[in-house]
N, C-alpha and C positions, 0 to 999 in steps of 0.2 A: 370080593376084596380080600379077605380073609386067605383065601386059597392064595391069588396070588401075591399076596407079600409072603406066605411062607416059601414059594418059590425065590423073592426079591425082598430080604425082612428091612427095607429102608424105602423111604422115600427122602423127596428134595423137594425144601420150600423156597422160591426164591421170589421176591418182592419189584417189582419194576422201578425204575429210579424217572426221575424227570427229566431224563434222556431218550428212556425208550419211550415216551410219549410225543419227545419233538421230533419224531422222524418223520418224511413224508412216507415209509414204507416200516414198513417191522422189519425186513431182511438188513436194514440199515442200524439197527436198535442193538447195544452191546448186549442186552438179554438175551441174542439170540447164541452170540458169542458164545456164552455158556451152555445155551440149551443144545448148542450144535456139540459140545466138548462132552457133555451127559448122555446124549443117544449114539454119538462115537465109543465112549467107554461101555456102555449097555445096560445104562439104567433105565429101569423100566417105570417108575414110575415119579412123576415130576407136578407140585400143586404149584398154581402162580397166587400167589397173595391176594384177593378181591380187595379193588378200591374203586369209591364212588366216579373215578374219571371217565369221561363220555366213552373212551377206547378199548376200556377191560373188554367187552364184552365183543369187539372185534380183533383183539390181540387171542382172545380164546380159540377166536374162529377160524385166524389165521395160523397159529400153531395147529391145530389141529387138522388143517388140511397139510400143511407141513411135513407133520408125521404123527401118521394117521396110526401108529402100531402100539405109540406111547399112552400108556394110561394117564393120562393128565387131569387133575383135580384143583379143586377151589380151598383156599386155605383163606384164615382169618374171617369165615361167613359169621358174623352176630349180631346180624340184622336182617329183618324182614326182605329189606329190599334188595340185600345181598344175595339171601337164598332164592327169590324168587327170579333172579336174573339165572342163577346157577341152572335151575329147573327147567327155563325158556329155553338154556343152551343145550340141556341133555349131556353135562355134563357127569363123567363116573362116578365121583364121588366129589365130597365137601367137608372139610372140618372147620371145629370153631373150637376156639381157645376154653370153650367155658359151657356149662352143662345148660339149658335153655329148653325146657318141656315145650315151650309154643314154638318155637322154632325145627324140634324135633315133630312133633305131629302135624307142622305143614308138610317135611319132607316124606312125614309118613303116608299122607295122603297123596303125594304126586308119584310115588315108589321111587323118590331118590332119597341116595346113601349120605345122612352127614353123620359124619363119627362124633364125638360129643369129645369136648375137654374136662378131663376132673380132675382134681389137686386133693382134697382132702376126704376120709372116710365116708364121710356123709356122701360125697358127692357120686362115688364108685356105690353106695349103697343105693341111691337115687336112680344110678343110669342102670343095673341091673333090674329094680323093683320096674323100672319104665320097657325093660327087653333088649335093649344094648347088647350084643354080642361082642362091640369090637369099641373100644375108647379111647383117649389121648389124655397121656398123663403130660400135663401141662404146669409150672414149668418143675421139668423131670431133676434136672443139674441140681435147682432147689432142695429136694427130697435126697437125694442121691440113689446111687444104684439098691441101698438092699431096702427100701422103701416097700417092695413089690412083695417081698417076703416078707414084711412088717403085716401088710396088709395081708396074706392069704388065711394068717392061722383063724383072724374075728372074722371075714369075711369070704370065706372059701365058700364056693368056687366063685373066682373073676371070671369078669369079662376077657377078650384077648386086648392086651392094652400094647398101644404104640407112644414111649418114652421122648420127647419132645421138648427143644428149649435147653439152650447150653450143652449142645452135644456135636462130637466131633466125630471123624471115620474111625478116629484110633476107640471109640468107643462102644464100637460095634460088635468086637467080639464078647467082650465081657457083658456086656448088659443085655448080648442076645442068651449070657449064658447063664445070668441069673435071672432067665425065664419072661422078660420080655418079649412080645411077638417080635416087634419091629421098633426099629428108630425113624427120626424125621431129625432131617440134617438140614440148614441152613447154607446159606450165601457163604456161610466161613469155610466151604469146600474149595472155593478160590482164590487161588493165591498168587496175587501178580494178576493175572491174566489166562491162569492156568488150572488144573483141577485137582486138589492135594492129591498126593502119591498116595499116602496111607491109603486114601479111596480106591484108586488105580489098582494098589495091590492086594487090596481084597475083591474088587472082582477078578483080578489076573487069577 
């Protein structure tokens, strides 16, 4: 995972609305609308929000025959029954907003990936002392960008950390360049019906 967001240092979280649940088909679902506008522009990596509705875990199934080339992962897992659906699908990875040792050493035991969310010093000191290579500063906008430098001089060396929560495309050069791996960018990349430019023209 690591490897490839330094190739792609962003990902996209997008959450399903009670729309794309009333369709007789997902190709009908506005979700896809986006998801088709995201693997047109050439993002590679796309988490869909987990929720307890009977469908997440066939909307999983159907994107992923879809497009089989997208790395697509599970976002907001902080629940037992969350992660254990994740694991049944084989899906790449998983995050969770919030740092959770029992939830981490079931994924450890099934060898799936959930990146762990941390907000305060304790927390980045917890996920390192547990073996975290890779973690989710949650909510990052909160902290602001030089947070990551606050943190290195007590706490050196981090984990690689992906900045999360109140961030936009326009935010990607700078906060990859005060040494964050990667960002995780929301639904706010669509605008109208469409996919912000700022994004467009950082991959152009």
């Amino acid at each position: 995972m690591i490897r490839s967001l330094r190739e792609q240092p962003f990902l996209v979280v997008l959450r399903p609305s009670p729309l794309d649940w009333s369709v007789e088909t997902f190709d009908q679902a506005p979700l896809l609308c986006v998801i088709n506008q995201l693997v047109e522009a050439g993002v590679h990596h796309i988490e869909i929000a987990w929720t307890p509705h009977c469908r997440w875990g066939e909307l999983i199934c159907w994107l992923r025959d879809r497009y089989p080339a997208l790395r697509l992962g599970a976002a907001s897992v902080t629940r037992r029954e969350a992660l254990e659906m994740v694991i049944d699908l084989g899906m790449a990875y998983a995050m969770s907003p919030c740092f959770d040792p029992s939830l981490l050493r079931l994924a450890r035991r099934h060898g799936q990936l959930l990146v762990p969310g941390v907000f305060s010093p304790s927390e980045v000191q917890q996920a390192v002392a547990f073996g975290c290579e890779l973690v989710k500063l949650f909510p990052a906008a909160t902290v602001g960008i030089n947070y990551l430098r606050q943190l290195s001089a007590p706490l050196s060396p981090l984990p690689c950390m992906i900045a999360a929560g109140g961030l936009t495309a326009a935010d990607l050069d700078p906060w990859l360049a005060a040494g964050y791996h990667a960002l995780a960018l929301g639904r706010g990349l669509i605008e109208g019906e469409k996919l912000d430019q700022s994004l467009l023209s950082w991959l152009g």
